[in-house]
N, CA, C and O of each residue as an XYZ file, in Angstrom:
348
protein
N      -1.851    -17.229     -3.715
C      -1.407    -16.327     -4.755
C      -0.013    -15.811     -4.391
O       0.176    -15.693     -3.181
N       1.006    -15.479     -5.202
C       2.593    -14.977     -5.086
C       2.030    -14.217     -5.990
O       1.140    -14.289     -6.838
N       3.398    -12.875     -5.251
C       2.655    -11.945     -6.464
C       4.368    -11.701     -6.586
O       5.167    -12.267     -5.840
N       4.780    -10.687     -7.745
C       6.295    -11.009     -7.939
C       6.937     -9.522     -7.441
O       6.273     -8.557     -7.065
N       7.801     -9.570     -7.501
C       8.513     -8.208     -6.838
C       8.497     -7.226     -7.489
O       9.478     -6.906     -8.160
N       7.484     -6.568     -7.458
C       7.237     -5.314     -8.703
C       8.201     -3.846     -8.285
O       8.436     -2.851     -8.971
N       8.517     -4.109     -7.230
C       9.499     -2.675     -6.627
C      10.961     -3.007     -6.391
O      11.724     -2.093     -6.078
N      11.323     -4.016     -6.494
C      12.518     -4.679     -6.364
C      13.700     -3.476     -7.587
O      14.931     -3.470     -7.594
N      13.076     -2.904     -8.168
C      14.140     -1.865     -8.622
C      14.232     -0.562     -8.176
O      15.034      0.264     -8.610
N      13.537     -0.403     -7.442
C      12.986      1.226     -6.852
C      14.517      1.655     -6.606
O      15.451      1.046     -6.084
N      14.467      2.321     -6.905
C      16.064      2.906     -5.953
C      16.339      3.775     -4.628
O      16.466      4.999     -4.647
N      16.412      2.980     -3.484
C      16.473      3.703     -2.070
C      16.634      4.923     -1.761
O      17.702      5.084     -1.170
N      15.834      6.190     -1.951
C      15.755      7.263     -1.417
C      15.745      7.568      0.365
O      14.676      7.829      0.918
N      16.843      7.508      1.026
C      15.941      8.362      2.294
C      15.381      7.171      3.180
O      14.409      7.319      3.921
N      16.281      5.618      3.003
C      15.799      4.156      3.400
C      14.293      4.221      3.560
O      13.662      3.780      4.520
N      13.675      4.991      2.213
C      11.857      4.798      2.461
C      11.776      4.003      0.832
O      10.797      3.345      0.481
N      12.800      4.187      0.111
C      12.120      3.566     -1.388
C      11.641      4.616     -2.296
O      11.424      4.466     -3.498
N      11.477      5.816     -1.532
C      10.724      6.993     -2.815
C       9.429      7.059     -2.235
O       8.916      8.084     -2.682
N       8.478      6.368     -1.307
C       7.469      6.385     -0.973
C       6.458      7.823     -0.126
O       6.918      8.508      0.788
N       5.640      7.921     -0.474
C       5.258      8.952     -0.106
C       5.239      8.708      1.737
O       5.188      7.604      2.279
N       5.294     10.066      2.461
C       5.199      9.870      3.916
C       4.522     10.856      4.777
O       4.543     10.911      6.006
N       3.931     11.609      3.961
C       3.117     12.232      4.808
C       1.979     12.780      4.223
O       1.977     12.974      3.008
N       0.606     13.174      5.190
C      -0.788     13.542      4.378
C      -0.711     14.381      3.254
O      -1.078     13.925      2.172
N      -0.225     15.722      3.346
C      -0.275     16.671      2.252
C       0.747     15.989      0.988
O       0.909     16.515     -0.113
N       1.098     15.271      1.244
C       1.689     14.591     -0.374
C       1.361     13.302     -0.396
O       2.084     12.645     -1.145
N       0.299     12.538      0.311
C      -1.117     11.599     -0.075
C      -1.898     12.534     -0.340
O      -1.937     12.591     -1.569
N      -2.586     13.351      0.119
C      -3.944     14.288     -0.213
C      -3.430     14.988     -1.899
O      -4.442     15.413     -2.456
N      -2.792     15.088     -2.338
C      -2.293     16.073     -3.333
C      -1.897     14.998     -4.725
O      -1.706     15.499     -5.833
N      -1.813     13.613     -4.521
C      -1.419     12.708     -5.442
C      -2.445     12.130     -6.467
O      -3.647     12.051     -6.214
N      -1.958     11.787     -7.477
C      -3.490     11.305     -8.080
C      -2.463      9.793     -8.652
O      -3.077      9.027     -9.394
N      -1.336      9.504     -8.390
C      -0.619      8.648     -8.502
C      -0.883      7.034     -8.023
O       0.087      6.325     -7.756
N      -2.486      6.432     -7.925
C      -2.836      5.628     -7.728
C      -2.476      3.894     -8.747
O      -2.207      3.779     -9.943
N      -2.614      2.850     -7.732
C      -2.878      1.902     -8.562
C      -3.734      1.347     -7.608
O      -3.846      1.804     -6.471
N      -4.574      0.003     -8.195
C      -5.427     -1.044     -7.559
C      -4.614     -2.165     -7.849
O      -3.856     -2.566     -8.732
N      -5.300     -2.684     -6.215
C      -5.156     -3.984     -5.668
C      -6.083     -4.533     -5.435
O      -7.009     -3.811     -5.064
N      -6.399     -6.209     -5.519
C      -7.519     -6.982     -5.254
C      -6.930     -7.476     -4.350
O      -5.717     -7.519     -4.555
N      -7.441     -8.120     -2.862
C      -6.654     -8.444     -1.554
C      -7.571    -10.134     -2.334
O      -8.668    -10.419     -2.813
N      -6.231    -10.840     -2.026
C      -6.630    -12.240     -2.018
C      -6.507    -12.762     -0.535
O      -5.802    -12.395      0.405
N      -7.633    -13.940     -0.699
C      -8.216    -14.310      0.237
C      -6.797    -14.277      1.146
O      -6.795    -13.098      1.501
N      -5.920    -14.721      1.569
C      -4.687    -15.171      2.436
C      -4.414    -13.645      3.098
O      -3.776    -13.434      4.129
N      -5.062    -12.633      2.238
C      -4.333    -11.677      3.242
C      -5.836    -10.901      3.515
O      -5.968     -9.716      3.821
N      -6.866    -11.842      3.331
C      -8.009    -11.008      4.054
C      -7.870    -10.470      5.816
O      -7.672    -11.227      6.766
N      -8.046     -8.904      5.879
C      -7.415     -8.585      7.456
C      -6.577     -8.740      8.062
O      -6.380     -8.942      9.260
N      -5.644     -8.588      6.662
C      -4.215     -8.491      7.024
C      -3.369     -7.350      6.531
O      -2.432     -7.574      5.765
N      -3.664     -6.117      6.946
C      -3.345     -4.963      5.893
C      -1.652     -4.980      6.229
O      -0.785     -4.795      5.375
N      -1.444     -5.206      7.453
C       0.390     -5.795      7.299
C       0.694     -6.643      5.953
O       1.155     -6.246      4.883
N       0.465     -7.369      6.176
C       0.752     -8.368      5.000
C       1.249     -7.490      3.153
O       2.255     -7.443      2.445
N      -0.300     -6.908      3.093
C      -0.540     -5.988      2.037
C       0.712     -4.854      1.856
O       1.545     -4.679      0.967
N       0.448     -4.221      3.051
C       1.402     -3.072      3.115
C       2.892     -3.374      2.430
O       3.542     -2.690      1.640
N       3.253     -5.003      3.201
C       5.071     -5.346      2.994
C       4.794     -5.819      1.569
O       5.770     -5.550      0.869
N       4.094     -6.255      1.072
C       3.983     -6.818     -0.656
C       3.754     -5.337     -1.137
O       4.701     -5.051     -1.869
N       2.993     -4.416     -1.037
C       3.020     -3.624     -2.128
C       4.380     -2.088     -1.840
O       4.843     -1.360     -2.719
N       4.671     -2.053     -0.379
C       5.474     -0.986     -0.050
C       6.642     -1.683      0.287
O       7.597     -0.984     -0.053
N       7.080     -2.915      0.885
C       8.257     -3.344      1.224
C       8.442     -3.348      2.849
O       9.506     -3.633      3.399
N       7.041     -2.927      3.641
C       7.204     -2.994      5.101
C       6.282     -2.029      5.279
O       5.962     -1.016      4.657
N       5.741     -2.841      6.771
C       4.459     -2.623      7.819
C       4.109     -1.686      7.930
O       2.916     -1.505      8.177
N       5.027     -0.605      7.793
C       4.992      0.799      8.341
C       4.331      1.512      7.655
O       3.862      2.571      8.073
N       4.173      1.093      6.532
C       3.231      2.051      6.003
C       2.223      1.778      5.561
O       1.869      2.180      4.452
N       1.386      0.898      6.444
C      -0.170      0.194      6.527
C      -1.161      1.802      6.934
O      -2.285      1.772      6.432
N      -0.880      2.961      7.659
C      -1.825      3.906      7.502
C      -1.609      4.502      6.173
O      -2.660      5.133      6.061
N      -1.026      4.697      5.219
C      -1.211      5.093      4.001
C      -2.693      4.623      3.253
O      -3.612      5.279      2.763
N      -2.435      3.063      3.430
C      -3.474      2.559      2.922
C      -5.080      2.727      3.513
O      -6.182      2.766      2.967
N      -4.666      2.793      4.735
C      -6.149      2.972      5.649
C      -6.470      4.182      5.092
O      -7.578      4.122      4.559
N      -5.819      5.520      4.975
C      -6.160      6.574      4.864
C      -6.663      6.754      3.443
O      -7.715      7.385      3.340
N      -6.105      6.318      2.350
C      -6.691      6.300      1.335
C      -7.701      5.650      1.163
O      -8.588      6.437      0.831
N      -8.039      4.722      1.199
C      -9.384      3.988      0.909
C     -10.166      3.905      2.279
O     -10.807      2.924      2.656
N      -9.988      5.240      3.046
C     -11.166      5.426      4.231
C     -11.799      4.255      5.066
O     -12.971      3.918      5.236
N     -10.312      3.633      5.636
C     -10.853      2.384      6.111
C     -10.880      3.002      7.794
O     -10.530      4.076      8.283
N     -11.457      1.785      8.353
C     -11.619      2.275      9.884
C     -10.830      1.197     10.914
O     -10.699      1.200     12.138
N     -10.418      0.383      9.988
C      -9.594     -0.773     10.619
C      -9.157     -1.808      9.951
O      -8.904     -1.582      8.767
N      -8.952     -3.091     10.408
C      -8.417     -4.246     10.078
C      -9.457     -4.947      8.937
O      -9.393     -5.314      7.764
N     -10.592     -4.890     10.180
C     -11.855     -5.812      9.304
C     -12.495     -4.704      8.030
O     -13.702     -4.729      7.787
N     -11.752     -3.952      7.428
C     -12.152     -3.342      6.183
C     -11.604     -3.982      5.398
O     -12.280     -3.969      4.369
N     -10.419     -4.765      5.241
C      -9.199     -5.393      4.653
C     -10.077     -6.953      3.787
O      -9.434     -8.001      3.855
N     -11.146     -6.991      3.214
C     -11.848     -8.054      3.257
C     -11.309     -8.581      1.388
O     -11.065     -7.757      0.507
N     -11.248     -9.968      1.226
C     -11.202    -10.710      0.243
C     -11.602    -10.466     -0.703
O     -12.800    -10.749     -0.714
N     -11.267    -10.051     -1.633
C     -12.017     -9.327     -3.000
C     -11.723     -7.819     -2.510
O     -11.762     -8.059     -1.304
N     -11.586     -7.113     -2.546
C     -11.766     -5.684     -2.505
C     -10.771     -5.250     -3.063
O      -9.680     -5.478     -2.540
N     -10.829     -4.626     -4.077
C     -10.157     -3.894     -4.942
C      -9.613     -2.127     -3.920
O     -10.286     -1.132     -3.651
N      -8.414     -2.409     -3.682
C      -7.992     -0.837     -2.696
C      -6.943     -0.236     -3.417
O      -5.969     -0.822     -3.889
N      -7.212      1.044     -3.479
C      -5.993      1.728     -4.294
C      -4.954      2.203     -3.301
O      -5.259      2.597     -2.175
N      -3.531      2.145     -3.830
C      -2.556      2.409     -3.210
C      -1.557      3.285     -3.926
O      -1.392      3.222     -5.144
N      -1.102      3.849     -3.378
C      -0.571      5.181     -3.753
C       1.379      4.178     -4.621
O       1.991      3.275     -4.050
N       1.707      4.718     -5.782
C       3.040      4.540     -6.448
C       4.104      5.233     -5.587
O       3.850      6.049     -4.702
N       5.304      4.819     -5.943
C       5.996      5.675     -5.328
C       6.087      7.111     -5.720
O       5.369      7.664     -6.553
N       6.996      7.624     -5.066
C       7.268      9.196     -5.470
C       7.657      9.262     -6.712
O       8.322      8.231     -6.606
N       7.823      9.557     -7.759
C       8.795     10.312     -9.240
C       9.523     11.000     -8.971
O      10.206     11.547     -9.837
């Protein structure tokens, strides 16, 4: 699966993209979308992270939102919500 560059216009805030970066403005957001992890990036929440945020770094966002406990939560089919950028 390719998925296409859906942030490729974001406009660089702060070299983060607008992205949220810390708990109390994840805990406070209702600014969600879903993702279905295809098979290629089963337990690969790196992978995930750089397709939907633009880089690795912000693979605990995702753990923290969908209450994962690790890698092997990251499974094929699973629909995980991930936080939009900032507004």
């Amino acid at each position: 699966m390719i998925l296409t560059d859906r942030f490729s216009n974001i406009e660089t805030i702060n070299d983060r993209k607008g992205y949220l970066t810390n708990i109390s403005e994840i805990t406070n957001t209702t600014n969600y979308s879903k993702y279905t992890i295809p098979k290629e990036f089963e337990y690969r929440p790196d992978l995930i992270s750089s397709i939907l945020y633009g880089s690795v770094k912000y693979i605990w966002i995702l753990t923290y939102i969908n209450q994962f406990k690790g890698s092997k939560d990251y499974t094929s089919g699973k629909i995980i919500k991930y936080i939009n950028r900032v507004q």
